[in-house]
ROKE-350069 format. One record per residue (C-alpha): residue in three letters; x, y, z negated. Coordinates in nm, 4 decimals, always signed. Each point is the difference from the previous one (the first is absolute). Layout:
% residues N
["Ala" [X Y Z]]
...
This chain:
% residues 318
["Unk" [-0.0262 +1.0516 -1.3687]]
["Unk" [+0.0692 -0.2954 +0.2062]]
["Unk" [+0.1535 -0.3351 -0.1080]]
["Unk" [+0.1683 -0.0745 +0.2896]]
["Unk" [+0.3985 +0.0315 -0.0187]]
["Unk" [+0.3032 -0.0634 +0.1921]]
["Unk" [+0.0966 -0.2599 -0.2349]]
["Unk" [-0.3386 -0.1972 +0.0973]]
["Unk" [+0.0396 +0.0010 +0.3455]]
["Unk" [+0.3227 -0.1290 -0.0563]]
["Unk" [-0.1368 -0.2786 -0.1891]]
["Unk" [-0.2501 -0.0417 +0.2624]]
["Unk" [+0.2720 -0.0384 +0.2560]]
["Unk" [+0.1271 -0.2710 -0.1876]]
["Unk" [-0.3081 -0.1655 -0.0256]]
["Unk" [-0.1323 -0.0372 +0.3421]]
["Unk" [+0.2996 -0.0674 +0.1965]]
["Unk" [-0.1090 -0.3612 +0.0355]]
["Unk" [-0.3704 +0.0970 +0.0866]]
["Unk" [+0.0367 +0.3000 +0.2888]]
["Unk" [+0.2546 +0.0748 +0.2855]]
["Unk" [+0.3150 +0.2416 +0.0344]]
["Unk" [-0.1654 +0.1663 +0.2948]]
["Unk" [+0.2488 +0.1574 +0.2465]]
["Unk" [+0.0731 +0.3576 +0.0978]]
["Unk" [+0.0146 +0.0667 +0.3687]]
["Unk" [+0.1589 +0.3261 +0.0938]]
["Unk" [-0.1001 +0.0181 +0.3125]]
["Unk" [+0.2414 +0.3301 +0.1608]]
["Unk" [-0.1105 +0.2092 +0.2794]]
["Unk" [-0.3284 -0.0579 +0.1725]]
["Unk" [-0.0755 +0.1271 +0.3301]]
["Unk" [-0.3900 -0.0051 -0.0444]]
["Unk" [-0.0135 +0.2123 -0.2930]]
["Unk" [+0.2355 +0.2916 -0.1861]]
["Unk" [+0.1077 -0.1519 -0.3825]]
["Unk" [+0.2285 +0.0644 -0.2047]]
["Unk" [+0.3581 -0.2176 +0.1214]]
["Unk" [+0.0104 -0.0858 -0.3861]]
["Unk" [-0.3037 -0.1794 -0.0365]]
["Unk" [-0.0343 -0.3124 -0.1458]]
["Unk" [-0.3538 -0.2526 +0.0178]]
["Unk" [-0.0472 -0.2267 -0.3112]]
["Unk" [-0.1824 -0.2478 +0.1079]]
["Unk" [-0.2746 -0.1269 -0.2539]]
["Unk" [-0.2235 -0.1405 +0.2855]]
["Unk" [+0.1847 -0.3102 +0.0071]]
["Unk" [-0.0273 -0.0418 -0.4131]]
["Unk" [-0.1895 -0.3001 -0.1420]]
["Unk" [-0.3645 +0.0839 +0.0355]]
["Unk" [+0.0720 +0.2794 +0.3243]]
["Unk" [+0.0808 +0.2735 -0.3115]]
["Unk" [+0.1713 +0.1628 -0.2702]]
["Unk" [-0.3274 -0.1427 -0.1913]]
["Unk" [+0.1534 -0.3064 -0.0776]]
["Unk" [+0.2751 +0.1346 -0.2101]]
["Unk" [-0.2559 +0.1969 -0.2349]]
["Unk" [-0.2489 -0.3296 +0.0208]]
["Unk" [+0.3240 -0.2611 -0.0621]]
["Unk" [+0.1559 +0.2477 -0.2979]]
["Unk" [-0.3716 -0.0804 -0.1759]]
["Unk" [-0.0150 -0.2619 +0.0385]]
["Unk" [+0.3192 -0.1615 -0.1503]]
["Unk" [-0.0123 +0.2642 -0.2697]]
["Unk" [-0.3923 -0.1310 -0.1081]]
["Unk" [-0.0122 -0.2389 -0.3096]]
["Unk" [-0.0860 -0.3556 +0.1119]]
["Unk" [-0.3585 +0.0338 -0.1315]]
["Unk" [-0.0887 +0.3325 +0.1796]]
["Unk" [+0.1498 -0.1831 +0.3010]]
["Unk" [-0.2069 -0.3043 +0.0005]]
["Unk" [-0.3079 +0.1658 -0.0384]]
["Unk" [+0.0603 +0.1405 +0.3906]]
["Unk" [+0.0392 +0.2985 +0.1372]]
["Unk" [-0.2130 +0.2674 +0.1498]]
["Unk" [+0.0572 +0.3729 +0.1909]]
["Unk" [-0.1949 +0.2079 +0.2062]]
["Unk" [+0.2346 +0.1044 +0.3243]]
["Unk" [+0.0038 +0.1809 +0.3379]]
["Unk" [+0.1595 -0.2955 +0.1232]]
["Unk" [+0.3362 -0.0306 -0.0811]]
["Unk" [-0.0152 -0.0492 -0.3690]]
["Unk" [-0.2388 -0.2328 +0.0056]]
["Unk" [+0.2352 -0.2045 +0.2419]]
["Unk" [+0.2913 +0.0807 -0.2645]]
["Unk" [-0.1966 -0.1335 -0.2749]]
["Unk" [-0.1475 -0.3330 +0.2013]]
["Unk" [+0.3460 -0.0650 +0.0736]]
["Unk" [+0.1293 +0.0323 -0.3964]]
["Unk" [-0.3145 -0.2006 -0.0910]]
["Unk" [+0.0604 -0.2886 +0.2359]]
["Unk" [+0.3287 +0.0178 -0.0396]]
["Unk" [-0.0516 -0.0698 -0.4067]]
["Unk" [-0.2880 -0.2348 +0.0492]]
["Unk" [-0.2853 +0.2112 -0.1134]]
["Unk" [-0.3290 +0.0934 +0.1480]]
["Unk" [-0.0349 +0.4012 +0.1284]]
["Unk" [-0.2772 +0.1976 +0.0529]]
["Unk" [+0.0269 +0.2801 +0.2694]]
["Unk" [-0.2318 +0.3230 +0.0236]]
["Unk" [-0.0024 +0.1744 +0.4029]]
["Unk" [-0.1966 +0.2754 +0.0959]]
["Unk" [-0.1295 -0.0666 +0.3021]]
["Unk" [+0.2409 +0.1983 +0.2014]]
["Unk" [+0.2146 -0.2278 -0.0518]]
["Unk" [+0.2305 -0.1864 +0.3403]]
["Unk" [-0.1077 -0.2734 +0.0795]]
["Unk" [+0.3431 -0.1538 +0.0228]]
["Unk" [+0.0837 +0.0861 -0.3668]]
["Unk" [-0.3276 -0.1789 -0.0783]]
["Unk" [+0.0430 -0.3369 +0.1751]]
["Unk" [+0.3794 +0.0537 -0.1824]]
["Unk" [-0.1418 -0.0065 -0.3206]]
["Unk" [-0.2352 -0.2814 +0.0678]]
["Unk" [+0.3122 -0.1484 +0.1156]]
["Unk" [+0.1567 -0.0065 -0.3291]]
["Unk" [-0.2583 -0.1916 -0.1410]]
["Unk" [-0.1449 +0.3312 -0.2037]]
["Unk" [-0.4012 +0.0423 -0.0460]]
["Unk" [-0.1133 +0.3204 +0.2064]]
["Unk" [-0.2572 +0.2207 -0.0732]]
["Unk" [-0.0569 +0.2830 +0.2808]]
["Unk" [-0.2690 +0.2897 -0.1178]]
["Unk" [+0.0469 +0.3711 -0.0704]]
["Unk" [+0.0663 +0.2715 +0.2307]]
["Unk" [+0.3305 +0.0380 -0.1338]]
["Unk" [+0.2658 -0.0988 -0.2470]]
["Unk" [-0.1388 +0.1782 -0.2947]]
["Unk" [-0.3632 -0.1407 +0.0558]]
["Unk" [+0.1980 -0.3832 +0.0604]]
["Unk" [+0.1872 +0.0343 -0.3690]]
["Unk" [-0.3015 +0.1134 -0.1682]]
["Unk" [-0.1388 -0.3242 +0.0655]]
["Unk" [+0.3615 -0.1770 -0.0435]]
["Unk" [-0.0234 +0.1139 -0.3755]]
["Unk" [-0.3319 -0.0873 -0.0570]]
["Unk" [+0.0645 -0.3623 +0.0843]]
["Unk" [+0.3329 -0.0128 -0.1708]]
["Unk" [-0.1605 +0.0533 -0.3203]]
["Unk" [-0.2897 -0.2041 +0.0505]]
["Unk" [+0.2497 -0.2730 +0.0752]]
["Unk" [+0.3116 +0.0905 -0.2025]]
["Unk" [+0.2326 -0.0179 +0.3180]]
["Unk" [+0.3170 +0.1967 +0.0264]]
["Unk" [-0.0790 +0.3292 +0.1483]]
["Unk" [+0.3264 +0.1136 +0.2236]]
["Unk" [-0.0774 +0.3864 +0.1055]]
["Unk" [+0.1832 +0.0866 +0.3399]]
["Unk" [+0.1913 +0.2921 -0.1617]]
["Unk" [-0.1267 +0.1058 -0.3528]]
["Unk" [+0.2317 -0.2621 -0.2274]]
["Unk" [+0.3265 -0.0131 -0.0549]]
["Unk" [+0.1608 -0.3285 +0.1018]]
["Unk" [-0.1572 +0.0647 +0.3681]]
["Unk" [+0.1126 +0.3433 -0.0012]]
["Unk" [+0.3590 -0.1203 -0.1055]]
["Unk" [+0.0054 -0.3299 +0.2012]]
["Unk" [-0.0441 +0.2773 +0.2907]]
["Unk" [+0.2629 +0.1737 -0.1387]]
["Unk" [+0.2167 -0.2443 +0.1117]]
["Unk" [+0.0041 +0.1001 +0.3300]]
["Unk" [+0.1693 +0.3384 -0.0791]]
["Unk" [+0.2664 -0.2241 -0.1212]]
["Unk" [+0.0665 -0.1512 +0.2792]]
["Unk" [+0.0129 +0.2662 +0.1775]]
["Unk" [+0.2466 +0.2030 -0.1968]]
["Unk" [+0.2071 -0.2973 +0.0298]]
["Unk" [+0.0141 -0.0266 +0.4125]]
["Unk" [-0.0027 +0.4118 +0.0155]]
["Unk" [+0.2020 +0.1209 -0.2485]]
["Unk" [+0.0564 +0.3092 +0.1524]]
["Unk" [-0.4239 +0.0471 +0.0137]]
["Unk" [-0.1178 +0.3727 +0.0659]]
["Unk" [-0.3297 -0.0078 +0.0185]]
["Unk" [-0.2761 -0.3150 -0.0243]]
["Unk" [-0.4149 +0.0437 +0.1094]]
["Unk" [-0.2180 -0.2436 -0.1182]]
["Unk" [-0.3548 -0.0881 +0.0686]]
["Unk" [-0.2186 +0.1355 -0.2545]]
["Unk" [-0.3678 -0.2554 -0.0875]]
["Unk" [-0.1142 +0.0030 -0.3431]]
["Unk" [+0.4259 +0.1105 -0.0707]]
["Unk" [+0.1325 -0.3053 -0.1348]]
["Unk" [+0.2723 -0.0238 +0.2441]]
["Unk" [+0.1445 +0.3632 +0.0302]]
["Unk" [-0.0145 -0.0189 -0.4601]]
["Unk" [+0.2164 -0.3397 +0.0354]]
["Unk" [+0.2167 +0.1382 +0.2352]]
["Unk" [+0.0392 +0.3632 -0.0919]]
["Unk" [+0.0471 -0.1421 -0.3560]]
["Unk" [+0.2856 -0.2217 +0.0884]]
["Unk" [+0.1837 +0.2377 +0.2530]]
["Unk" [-0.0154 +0.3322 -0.2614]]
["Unk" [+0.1610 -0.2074 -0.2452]]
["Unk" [+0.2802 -0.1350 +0.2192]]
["Unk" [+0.0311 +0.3383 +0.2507]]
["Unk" [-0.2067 +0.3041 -0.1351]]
["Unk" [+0.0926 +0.1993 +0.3200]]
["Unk" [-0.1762 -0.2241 +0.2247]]
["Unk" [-0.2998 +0.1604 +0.1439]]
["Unk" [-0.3252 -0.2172 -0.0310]]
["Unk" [-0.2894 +0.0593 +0.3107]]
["Unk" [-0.3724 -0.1077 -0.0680]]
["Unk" [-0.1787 -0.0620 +0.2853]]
["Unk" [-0.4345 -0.0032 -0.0049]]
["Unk" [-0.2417 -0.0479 +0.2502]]
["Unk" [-0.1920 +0.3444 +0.1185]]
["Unk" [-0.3181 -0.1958 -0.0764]]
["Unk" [+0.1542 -0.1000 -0.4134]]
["Unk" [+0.2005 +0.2581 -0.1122]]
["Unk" [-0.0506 -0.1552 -0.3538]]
["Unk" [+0.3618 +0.1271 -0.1450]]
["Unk" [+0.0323 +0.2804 +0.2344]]
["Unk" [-0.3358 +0.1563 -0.1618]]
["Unk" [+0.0487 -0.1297 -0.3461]]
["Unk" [+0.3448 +0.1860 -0.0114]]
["Unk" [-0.1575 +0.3367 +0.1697]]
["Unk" [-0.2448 -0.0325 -0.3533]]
["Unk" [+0.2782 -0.0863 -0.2369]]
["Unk" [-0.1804 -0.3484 -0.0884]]
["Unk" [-0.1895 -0.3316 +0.1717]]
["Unk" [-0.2835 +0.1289 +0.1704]]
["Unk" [-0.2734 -0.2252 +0.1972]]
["Unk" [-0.0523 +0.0404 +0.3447]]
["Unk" [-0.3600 +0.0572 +0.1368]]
["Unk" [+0.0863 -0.2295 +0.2870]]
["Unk" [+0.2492 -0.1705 +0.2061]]
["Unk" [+0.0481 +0.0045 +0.3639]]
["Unk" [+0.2838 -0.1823 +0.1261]]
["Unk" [+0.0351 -0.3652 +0.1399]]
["Unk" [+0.3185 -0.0555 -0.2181]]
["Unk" [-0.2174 -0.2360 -0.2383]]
["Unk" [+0.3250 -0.0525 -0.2112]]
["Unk" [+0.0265 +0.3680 -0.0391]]
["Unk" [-0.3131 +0.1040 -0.1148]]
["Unk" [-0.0992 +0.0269 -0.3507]]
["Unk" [-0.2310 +0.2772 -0.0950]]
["Unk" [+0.1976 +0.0232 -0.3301]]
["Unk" [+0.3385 -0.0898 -0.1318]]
["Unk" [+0.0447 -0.0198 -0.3901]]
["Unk" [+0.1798 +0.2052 -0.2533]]
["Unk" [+0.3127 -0.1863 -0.0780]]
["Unk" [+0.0424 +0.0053 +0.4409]]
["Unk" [-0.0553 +0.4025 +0.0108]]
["Unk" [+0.2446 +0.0349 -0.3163]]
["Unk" [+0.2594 -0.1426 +0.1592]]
["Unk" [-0.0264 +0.1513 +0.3346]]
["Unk" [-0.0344 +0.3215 -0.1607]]
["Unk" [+0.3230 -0.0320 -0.1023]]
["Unk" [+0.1924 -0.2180 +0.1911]]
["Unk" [-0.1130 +0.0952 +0.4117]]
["Unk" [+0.1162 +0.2605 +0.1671]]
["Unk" [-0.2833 +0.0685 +0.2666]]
["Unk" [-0.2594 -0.1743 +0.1448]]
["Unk" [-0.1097 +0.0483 +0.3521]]
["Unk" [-0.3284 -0.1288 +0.2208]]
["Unk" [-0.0193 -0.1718 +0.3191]]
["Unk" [-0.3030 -0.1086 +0.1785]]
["Unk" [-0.1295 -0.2661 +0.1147]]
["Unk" [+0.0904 +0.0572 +0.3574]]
["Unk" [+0.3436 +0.0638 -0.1030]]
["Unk" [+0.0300 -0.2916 -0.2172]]
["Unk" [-0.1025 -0.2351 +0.3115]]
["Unk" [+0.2373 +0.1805 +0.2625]]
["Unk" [+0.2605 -0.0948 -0.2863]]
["Unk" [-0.0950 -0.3680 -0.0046]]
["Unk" [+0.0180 +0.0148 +0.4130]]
["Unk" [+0.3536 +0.1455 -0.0195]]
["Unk" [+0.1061 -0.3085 -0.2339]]
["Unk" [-0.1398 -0.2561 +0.1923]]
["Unk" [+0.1853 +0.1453 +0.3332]]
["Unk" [+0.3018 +0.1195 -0.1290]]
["Unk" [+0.0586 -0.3373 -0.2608]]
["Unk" [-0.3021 -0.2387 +0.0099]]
["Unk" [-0.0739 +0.1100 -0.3270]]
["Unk" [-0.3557 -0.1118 -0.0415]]
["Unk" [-0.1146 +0.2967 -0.2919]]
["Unk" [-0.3148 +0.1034 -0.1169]]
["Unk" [-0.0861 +0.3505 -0.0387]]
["Unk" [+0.1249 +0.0306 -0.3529]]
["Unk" [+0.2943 -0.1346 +0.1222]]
["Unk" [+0.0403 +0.2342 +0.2528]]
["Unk" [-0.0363 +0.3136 -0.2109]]
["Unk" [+0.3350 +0.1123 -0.0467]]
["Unk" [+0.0676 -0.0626 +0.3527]]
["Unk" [-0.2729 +0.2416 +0.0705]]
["Unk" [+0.0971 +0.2258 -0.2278]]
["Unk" [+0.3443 +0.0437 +0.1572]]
["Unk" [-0.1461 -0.0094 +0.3519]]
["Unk" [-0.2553 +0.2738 -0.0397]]
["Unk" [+0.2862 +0.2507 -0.1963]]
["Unk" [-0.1828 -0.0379 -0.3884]]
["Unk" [+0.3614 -0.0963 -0.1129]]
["Unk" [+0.2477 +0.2284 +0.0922]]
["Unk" [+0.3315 -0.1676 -0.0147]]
["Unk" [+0.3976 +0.1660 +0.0520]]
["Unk" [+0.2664 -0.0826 +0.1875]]
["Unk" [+0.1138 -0.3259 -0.0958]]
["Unk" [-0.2435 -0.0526 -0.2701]]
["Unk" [+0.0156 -0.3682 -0.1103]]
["Unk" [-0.3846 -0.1506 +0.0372]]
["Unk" [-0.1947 -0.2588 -0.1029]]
["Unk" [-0.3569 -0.0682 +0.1041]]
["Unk" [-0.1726 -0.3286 -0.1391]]
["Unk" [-0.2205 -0.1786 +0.2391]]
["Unk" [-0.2381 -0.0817 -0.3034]]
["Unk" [-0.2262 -0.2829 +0.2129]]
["Unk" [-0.0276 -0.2323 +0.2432]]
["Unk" [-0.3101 +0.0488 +0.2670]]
["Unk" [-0.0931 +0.0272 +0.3518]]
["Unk" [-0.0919 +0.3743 +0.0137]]
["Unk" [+0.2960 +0.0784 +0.1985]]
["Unk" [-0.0514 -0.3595 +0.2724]]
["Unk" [-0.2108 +0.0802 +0.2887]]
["Unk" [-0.3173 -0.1541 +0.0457]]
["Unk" [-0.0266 +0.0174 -0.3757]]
["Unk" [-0.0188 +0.2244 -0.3312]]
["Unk" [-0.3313 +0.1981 +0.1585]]
């Protein structure tokens, strides 16, 4: 059973409203480039503190951490976006962080962190080999371990967002969510069931880490032999229990997008709005593009453009 609850995202709300930003919804109407539905709505998390929804899980930590645990620093292992979620709780507070990257890791989100002020560490293929390493050191040196989607003040600080959307789209239908490690779509899909059971929640995955999309086909978290896609933020080989348990329950479908499909996404943002996204947060764009959401006559819509990038700028993003 999971211990995240309506009631503490609420609470969470409360608490970080001083640390993060109300980040708007653009409805953007009929397009002439591409067919969507005339509903839809874009939550824009790309222009949250940090470039994410990662600093609503990392702030929600780290105000709920006892004063000792805080001051001893804080350390995660992170595709990127975390780790720039948590840098920006830890400098924010005045303690030292610790980030973990795999070596996949954007450049950009690296020079962010270093930004920050945050140690980096950059070694492991991918996330699972960088947090391995993130938990050895955080017991060797009693820091504050923050995981990116396991715990339940980052799962409910994300949480938050659903929220805020419920409040600007009352009249929701359906919302699809980027699914990583599934910290996001448990937040959200936690705090929209509560509020609107009838609204239907969308995973999105990569094609190269369907971690959720094969753990539900097996009825528990499996491990993935391998991962394939450039979505760094995107692609752990395993989620965790108390992630699955709540998906299980909570999501309504998850679909998979590509690569190629994600990055034609990002391109469509950046011409159609000068949304600078990264392929995560171009997934439910591509989802809706390529037909893996089917959506009715004037079904309400939200997408959430997850993260900033430059996937979708020309001359950038590979």
């Amino acid at each position: 059973m999971s211990d995240v609850t309506l009631a503490g995202i609420e609470a969470a709300a409360k608490r970080i409203s001083g640390a993060i930003r109300r980040t708007p919804m653009l409805r953007p109407g009929p397009v002439a480039t591409a067919a969507l539905p005339d509903g839809l709505a874009l939550k824009l998390e790309n222009l949250q503190v940090a470039g994410s929804f990662k600093a609503r899980g990392a702030a929600n930590t780290a105000l709920s951490l006892d004063p000792s645990a805080l001051e001893r620093g804080l350390i995660t292992a992170s595709g990127g976006n975390h780790g720039l979620g948590v840098a920006a709780a830890a400098r924010a507070a005045g303690v030292p962080a610790v980030i973990h990257l795999p070596t996949s890791t954007a450049e950009e989100k690296i020079k962010g962190i270093r930004a920050f002020g945050a140690e980096v560490v950059v070694k492991g293929d991918v996330w699972d080999d960088a947090n391995a390493l993130a938990l050895v050191r955080a017991e060797a040196e009693r820091r504050t371990y923050v995981h990116p989607f396991a715990q339940g003040t980052v799962i409910e600080g994300q949480g938050t967002l659903g929220l805020e959307i419920l409040e600007d789209l009352p009249d929701l239908d359906t919302i699809i969510v980027a699914i990583g490690g599934g910290g996001l779509i448990s937040g959200i899909a936690t705090a929209i069931k509560a509020r609107k059971p009838g609204v239907r929640v969308i995973g999105v995955e990569p094609t190269g880490a369907p971690t959720l999309f094969e753990s539900r086909k097996a009825g528990r978290p499996v491990t993935l032999d391998r991962i394939s896609t450039r979505a760094g933020t995107l692609a752990p080989r395993r989620s965790a229990d108390m992630n699955f348990a709540i998906i299980e329950r909570l999501v309504d479908d998850i679909v998979l997008v590509s690569d190629e499909e994600m990055r034609a996404a990002a391109r469509w943002l950046w011409f159609e709005f000068a949304i600078g996204a990264e392929l995560a947060g171009a997934a439910g764009i591509a989802a809706l593009l390529n037909g893996r959401v089917e959506t009715g006559a004037g079904e309400r819509v939200c997408a959430i453009i997850c993260g900033a990038g430059l996937d979708g700028i020309p001359g950038h993003g590979g």
